[in-house]
N, C-alpha and C positions, 0 to 999 in steps of 0.2 A: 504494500500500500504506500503509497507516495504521504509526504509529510509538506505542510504546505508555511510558506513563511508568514512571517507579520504581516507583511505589506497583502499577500494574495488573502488572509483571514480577513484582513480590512477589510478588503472590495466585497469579502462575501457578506460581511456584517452590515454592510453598507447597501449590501443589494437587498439584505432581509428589512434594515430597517426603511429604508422607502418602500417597500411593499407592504409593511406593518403599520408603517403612517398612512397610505390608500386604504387598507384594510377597517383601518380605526376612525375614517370619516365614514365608510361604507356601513358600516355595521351600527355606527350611532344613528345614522339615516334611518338604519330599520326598527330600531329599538328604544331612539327617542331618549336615549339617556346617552349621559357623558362614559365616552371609551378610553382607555388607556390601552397600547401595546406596544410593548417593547421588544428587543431578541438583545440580551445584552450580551450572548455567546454563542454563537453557531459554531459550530465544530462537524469535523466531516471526519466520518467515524468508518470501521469495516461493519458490515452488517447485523450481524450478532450482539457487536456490540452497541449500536443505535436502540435494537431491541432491549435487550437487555435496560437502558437507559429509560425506555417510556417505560418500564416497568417489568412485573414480575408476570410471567409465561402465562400463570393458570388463573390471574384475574380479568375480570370484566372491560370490555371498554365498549364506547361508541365509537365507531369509529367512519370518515369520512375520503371516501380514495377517488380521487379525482386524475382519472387517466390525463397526459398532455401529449401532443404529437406538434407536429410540426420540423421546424433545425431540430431540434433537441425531444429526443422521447423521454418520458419522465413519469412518473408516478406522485403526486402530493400527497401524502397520507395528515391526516390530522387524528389523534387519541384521545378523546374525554373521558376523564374516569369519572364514577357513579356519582362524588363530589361535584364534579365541576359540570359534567352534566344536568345535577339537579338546580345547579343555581340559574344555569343558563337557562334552563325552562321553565324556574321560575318566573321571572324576567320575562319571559314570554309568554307566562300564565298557561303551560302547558305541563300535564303532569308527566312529572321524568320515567314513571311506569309507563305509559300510553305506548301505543305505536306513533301517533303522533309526536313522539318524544325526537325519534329518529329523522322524520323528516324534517323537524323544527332544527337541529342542530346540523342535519345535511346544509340547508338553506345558508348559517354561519358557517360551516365548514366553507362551502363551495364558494361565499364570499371572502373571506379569508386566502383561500387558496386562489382564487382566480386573479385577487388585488395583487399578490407575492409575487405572481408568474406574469402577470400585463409590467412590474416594476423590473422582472428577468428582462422580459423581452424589451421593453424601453431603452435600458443600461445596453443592454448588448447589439441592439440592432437586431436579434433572433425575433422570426414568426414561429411564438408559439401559442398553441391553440387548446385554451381548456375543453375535455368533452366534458360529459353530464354525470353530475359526483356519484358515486358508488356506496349508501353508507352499509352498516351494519352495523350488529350488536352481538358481540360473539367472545369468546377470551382470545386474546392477546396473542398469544402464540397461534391459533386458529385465522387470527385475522392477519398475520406477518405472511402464516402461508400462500394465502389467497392473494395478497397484494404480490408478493415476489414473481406469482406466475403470470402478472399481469402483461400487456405487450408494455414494453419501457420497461420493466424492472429487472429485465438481465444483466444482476450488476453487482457491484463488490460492495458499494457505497455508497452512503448518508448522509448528506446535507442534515444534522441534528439543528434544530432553531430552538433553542431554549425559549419559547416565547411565556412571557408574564402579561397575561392579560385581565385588564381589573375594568369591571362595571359595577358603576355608583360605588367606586370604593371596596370592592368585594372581588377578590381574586379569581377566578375560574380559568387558569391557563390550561389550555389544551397541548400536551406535545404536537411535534409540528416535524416534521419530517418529508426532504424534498429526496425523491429518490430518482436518480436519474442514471438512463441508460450506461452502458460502461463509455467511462472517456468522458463522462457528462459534466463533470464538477472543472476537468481540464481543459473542455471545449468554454465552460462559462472565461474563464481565467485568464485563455488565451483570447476571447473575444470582449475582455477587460482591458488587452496588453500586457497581462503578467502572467506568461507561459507558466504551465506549472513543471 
């Protein structure tokens, strides 16, 4: 696995946090309250160890896979655990049991990820093209499998986005993970000017 310097972790932090500022006007739009989001660490990890990261194999999450095609194949993944879940449906007056629960947090997922990937493609000049989010509700290790076999996730590595994201003061960060094609994090880097 390749190790990346200061200057190339910059540009990726830099590319998370103007997708996270789009992200946090788009979702206040929907929800009517004040948003906060941050990425104060992305780290680009081997894949196991990403997992491992949003958590442990045999808990719960929601989770929300928003295939990308286009220059660059890629996979978005976003994780809510049953915490941060319930707060967000709160918030949207939705009980976090419902099946409405899932679609209520695809709808933020898919805003969220599609904000991250229009601020990709901005920064770099790449056409890339969100399709229609993917979510589920399933354990963790169950959901890593089905996203890896997705088209775009033949790949070693993880764009990990630590993302902190607070409404009305009230935490609910989703893990956040860009999963892109092999070569994916080095074609961003090189289409920054900083070959990796």
């Amino acid at each position: 696995m390749s190790t990346y310097t200061d200057l190339q972790l910059d540009a990726l932090r830099e590319l998370a946090n103007i997708g996270s500022g789009t992200a946090a006007t788009s979702l206040s739009g929907m929800l009517g309250l004040p948003i906060d989001i941050s990425v104060p660490n992305p780290v680009v990890l081997p894949i196991p160890e990403a997992v491992e990261a949003a958590g442990p194999a045999d808990e719960e999450r929601i989770a929300v896979a928003i295939p990308i095609i286009g220059d660059l194949e890629a996979v978005v993944l976003l994780l809510f655990d049953p915490d941060s879940a319930a707060k967000l449906c709160g918030l949207l007056g939705v009980d976090p049991d419902d099946e409405m629960a899932v679609s209520a947090l695809a709808e933020i997922g898919n805003i969220l990820g599609a904000s991250y990937v229009g601020a990709i493609g901005q920064m770099t000049g790449m056409e890339l093209e969100p399709t229609p989010p993917q979510p589920a509700r399933d354990m963790l290790a169950s959901i890593m499998s089905s996203v890896l076999l997705m088209p775009g996730a033949d790949t070693e590595q993880a764009l990990l986005l630590d993302t902190d994201l607070t409404v009305e003061g009230e935490e609910c960060s989703p893990s956040f993970l860009f999963i892109p094609s092999k070569g994916g994090v080095e074609e961003l880097l090189t289409r920054l000017g900083l070959e990796a």
